[in-house]
ZAMARGU-4260 file (C-alpha; in steps of 0.2 Angstrom, whole numbers, plus 5000, padded with zeros to 4 digits):
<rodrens>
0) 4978/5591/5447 | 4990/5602/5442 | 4990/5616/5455 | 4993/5603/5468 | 5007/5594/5460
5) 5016/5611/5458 | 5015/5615/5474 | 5021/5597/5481 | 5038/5600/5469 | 5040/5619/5475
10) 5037/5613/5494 | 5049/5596/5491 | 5061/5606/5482 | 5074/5615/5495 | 5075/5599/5505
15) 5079/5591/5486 | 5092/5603/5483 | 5099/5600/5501 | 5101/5581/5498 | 5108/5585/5482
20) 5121/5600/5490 | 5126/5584/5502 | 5129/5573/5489 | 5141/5583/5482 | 5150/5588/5497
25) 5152/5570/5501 | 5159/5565/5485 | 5172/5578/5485 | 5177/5574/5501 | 5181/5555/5495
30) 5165/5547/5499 | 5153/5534/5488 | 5134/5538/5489 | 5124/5525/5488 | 5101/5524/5488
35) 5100/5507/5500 | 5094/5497/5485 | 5110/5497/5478 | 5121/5497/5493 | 5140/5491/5493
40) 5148/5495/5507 | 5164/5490/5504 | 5163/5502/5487 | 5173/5511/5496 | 5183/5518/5512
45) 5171/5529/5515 | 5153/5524/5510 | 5137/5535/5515 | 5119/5525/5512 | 5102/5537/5508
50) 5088/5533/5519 | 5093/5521/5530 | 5081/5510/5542 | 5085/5508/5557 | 5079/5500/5572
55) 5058/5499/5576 | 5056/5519/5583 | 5070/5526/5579 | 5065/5529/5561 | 5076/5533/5545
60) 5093/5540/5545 | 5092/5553/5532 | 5112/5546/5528 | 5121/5531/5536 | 5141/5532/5537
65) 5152/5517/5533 | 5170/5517/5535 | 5178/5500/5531 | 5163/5492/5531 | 5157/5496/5548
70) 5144/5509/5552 | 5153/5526/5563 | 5141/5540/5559 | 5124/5549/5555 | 5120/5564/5544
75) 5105/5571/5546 | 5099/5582/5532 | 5087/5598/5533 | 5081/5608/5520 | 5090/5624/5515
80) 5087/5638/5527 | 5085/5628/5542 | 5090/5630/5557 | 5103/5617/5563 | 5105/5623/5581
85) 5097/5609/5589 | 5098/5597/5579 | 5108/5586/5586 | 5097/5577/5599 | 5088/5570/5583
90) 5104/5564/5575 | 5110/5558/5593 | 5095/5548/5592 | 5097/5540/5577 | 5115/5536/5580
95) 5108/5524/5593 | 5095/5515/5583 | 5107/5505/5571 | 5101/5487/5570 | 5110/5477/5581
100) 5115/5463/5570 | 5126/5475/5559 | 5143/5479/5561 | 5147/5495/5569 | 5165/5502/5575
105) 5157/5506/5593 | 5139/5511/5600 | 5132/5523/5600 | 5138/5529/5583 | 5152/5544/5586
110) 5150/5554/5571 | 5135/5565/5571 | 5133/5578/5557 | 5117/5591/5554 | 5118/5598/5535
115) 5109/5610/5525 | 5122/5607/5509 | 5124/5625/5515 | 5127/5625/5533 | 5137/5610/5543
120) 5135/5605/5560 | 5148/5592/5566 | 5148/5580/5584 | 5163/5570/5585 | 5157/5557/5599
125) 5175/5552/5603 | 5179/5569/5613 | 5176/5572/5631 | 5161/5584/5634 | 5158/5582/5616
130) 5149/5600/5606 | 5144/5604/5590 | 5154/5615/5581 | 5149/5623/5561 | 5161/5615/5548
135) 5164/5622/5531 | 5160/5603/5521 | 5162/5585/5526 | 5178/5577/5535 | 5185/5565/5523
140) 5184/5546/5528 | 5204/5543/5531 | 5203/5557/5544 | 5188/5548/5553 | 5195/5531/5554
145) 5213/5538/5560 | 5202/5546/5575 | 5195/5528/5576 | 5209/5520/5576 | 5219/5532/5589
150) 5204/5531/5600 | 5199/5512/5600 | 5218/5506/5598 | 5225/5494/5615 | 5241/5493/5608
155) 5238/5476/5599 | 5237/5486/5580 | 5256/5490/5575 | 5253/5503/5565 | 5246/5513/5582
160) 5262/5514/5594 | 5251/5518/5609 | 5234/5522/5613 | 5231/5542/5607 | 5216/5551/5614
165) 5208/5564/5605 | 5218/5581/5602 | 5204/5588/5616 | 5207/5575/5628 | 5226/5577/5628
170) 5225/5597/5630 | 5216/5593/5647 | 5232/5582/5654 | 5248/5595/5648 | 5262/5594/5656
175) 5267/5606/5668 | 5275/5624/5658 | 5294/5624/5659 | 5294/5644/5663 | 5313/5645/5659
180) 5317/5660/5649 | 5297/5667/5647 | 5294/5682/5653 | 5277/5682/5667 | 5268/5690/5653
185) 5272/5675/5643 | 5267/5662/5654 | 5252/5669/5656 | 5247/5669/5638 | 5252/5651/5635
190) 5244/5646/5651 | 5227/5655/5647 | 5227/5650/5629 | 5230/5632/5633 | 5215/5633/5647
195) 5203/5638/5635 | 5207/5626/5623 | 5204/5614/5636 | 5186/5619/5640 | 5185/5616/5622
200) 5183/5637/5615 | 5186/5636/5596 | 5193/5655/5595 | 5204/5663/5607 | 5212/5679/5605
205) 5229/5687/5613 | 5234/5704/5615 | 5253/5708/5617 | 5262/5724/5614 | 5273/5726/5601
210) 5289/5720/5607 | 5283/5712/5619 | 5289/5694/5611 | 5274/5690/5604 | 5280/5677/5592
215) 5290/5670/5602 | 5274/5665/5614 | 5267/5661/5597 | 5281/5648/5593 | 5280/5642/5610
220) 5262/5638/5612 | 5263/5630/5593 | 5277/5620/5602 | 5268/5612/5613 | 5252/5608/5604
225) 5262/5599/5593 | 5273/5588/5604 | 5262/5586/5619 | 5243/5589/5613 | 5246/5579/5596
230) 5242/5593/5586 | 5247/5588/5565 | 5248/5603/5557 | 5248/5621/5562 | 5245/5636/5551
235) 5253/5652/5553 | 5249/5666/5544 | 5253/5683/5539 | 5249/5696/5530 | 5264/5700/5518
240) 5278/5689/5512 | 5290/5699/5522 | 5283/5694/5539 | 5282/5675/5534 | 5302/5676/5531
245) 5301/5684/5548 | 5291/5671/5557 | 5302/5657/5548 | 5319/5666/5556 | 5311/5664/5573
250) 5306/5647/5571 | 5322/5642/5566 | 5331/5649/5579 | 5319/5643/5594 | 5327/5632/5606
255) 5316/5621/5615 | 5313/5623/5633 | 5311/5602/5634 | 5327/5596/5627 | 5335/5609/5620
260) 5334/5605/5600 | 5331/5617/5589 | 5314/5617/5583 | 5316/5613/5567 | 5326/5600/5573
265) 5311/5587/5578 | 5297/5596/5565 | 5296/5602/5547 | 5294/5620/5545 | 5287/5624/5529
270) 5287/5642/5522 | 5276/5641/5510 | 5281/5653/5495 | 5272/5641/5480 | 5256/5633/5480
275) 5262/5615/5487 | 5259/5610/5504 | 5270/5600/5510 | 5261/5587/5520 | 5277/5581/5532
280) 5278/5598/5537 | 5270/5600/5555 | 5270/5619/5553 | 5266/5630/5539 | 5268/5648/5538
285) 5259/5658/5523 | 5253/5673/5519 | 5234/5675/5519 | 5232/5680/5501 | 5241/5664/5496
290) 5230/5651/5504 | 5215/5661/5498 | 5223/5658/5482 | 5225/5639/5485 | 5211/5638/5488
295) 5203/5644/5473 | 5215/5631/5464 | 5223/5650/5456 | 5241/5654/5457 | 5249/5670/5465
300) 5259/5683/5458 | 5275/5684/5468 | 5271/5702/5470 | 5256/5700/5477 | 5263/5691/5493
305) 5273/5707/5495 | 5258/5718/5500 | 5248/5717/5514 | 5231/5710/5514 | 5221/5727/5514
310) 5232/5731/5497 | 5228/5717/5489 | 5209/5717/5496 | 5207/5733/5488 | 5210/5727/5470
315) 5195/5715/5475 | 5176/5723/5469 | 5167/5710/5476 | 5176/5696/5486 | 5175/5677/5477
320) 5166/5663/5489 | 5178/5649/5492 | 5170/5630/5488 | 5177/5616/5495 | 5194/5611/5485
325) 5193/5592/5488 | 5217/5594/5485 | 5217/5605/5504 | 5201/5595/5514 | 5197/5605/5529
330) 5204/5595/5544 | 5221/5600/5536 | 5225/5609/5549 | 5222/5607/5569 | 5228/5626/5574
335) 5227/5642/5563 | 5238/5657/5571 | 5233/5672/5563 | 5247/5687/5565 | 5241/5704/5568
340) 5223/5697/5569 | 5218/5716/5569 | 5219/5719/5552 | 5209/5715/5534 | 5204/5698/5540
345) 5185/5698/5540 | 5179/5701/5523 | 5187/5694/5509 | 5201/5685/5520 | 5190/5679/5535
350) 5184/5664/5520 | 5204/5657/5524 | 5200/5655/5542 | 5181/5647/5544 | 5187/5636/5530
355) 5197/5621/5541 | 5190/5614/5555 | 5203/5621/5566 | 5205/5630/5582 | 5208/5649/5579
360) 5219/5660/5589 | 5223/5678/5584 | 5238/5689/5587 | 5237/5707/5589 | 5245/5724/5599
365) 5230/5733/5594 | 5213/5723/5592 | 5196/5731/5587 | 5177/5728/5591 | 5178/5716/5573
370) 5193/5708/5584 | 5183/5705/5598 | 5167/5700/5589 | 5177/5687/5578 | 5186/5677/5592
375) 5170/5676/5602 | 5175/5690/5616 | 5187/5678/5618 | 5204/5687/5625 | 5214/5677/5634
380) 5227/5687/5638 | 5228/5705/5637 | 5247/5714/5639 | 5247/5732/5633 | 5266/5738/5637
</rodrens>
C-alpha cells in the first residue's frame, strides 16, 4: 500500500536526516564513516563504524569509534528534535558491551557522544566526576588519542615526558597562589575562578571595577592555567582592535610571580590582526568580529576591527549561523576570556563563544541580567570599587 509506505518514510525520515547530519560532522572533523560491511579500521586515524553489534544485551551501537585501530568511543544517535538530556546512560551502556575479543584502548569505552546532527552532547570518560557537556560538532581524532595518550602514558612512550592527567584533573591539585604583588581583590578572583573550574563549571563570570586591574588578574589566571593546569591555547577577546593592542601591552609587560620571566618569555603571544592562527602560540588575543569572520572562512576589513562589536552588529539584518570550519576544529582552544563580557556578545557574537569546547569566563565592571543568564549565574567574584 501506498499510504503506509509514506508514512513509514516521513516517520523514518528525521532520524535519517540525523544519521546523515552526523555523517557530515564526522567527516569534516577528519573522520572515515564506514556501514560494518565494508569496514577498514585502519582507513584511517579516526574511523567511525554504523550500526555496530555488540555484545548479547547490549544491542547496537548507533556508531563505534576507532582511533588507530582500537575502539575509544560510542555515538549514540537520536532523531532531530530529541531530547539528549539523558541520554547518556544508554550510550554509557553501550560503551560496556564491546565484544571482548576486540581491541579496545581501555574499558569501559571513555568517549561517549549523544547527537542529533543538530545538538551534541559529549562524556570524556578520562576526567574525574566525568559530565556531559553540549558541543558545537565532533572532537577530531588527533585531539582524542593525545587525551589517550596523556592519560594512559607510564612513562615508557618517548613522545609523552611524563604522565599528564586531564586538564580537569590537574586544576584540582594547583599549586599554592604566590600573592606577591596582587591586590586581596585579586586573589580572590583567581582563587574563585580556579575553584570553579575545579568543580568542573563551564562558565564563570568576574566583576571588577574599572581600574581595579582587571586584566592583570586576567593575565594572571591565564598564567597559570597554561603553566600548571596544561591549558594549550587560550582566547582572549575584545571588542575593538584598539583593546587587543592594549591587552598585548600588558601581556608583554607581565612578570611572572614563579620565576620572574616575562611572559612572553616561556609562551607565544599572538595578536591576531589577519586571519592565521598561529598554532605555537599558547595565547591569542582577537577581536570578536574577527574570529566570527574566521570562522565564516571571510576576510575582515581592517576597519571593521576598529569598531566595537555593537557597531559592527548593527550593519548585520539578520545575523549568519556559523557551521563547522573543519581549518579552526572546536577543541582549539581550552579557555576563552571574553573582555567586557557586558556588551554585544549574545546575538550575533554569542556564535564565537558556544563554538569551541572551551571553558568560558567573562570580564565585566558592569554586568547585566543577559550577563548573568549567560555565565550560568555564575559570579565568582564580584568587586565594585
Amino acid at each position: 500500500m501506498i499510504l503506509p509506505e509514506s508514512n513509514i518514510w516521513i516517520m523514518a525520515q528525521p532520524e535519517q536526516q540525523a544519521r546523515e547530519d552526523i555523517d557530515r560532522l564526522l567527516v569534516a572533523a577528519g573522520w572515515r564513516v564506514f556501514d560494518i560491511a565494508q569496514a577498514n579500521i585502519h582507513a584511517a586515524r579516526g574511523v567511525a563504524l554504523r550500526e555496530f553489534s555488540l555484545e548479547s544485551g547490549y544491542g547496537f551501537a548507533d556508531y563505534l569509534l576507532y582511533l588507530d585501530g582500537k575502539a575509544a568511543g560510542i555515538i549514540e544517535a537520536k532523531k532531530q528534535g530529541a531530547t539528549l538530556t539523558g541520554v547518556k546512560a544508554q550510550s554509557g551502556k553501550y560503551a560496556q558491551g564491546l565484544p571482548a575479543a576486540l581491541p579496545a584502548w581501555r574499558r569501559p569505552l571513555p568517549f561517549l557522544y549523544e547527537s542529533t546532527g543538530i545538538e551534541t552532547h559529549f562524556t570524556n570518560g578520562l576526567d574525574p566526576e566525568p559530565r556531559a557537556r553540549s558541543v558545537f560538532a565532533f572532537h577530531t581524532p588527533e585531539l582524542l588519542v593525545d587525551w589517550l595518550r596523556y592519560a594512559g602514558n607510564t612513562g615508557s612512550d618517548p613522545g609523552v615526558a611524563e604522565s599528564v592527567p586531564t586538564f580537569l584533573a590537574r586544576l584540582k591539585a594547583m599549586p599554592a597562589l604566590v600573592e606577591t604583588g596582587l591586590w586581596p581583590a585579586q586573589v580572590k578572583a583567581i582563587r574563585n575562578l580556579e575553584q570553579s573550574l575545579a568543580a568542573n563549571k563551564p562558565r564563570a563570570l568576574i566583576q571588577m571595577a574599572t581600574g581595579s586591574g582587571k586584566t592583570f588578574t586576567a593575565i594572571s589566571f591565564i598564567y597559570r592555567l597554561i603553566k600548571f593546569a596544561g591549558a594549550r591555547r587560550v582566547l582572549f577577546l575584545v571588542d575593538r582592535g584598539n583593546l587587543g593592542r592594549q591587552t598585548r601591552k600588558e601581556f608583554d609587560q607581565y612578570e611572572s610571580l614563579y620565576n620572574n620571566y616575562k611572559f612572553g618569555e616561556e609562551f607565544i603571544v599572538q595578536h591576531l590582526t589577519g586571519n592565521t592562527l598561529d598554532k605555537t602560540a599558547r595565547v591569542t588575543i582577537s577581536t570578536i568580529q574577527r574570529m566570527y569572520s574566521m570562522l565564516k572562512g571571510r576576510e575582515l576589513a581592517d576597519e571593521d576591527d576598529e569598531h566595537s562589536t555593537e557597531e559592527i552588529e548593527s550593519l548585520f539584518r539578520e545575523p549568519e549561523p556559523i557551521g563547522y570550519n573543519p581549518a579552526i576544529p572546536i577543541e582549539t582552544f581550552d579557555i576563552i576570556v571574553t573582555d567586557e563580557a557586558h556588551r554585544s556578545i549574545y546575538n550575533l557574537w554569542r556564535q564565537v563563544l558556544v563554538y569551541f569546547d572551551a571553558h568560558l569566563i567573562g570580564l565585566t565592571a558592569t554586568p547585566n541580567k543577559q550577563t548573568f543568564g549567560f555565565f550560568n549565574q555564575n559570579l565568582v567574584m564580584e568587586c565594585r570599587s
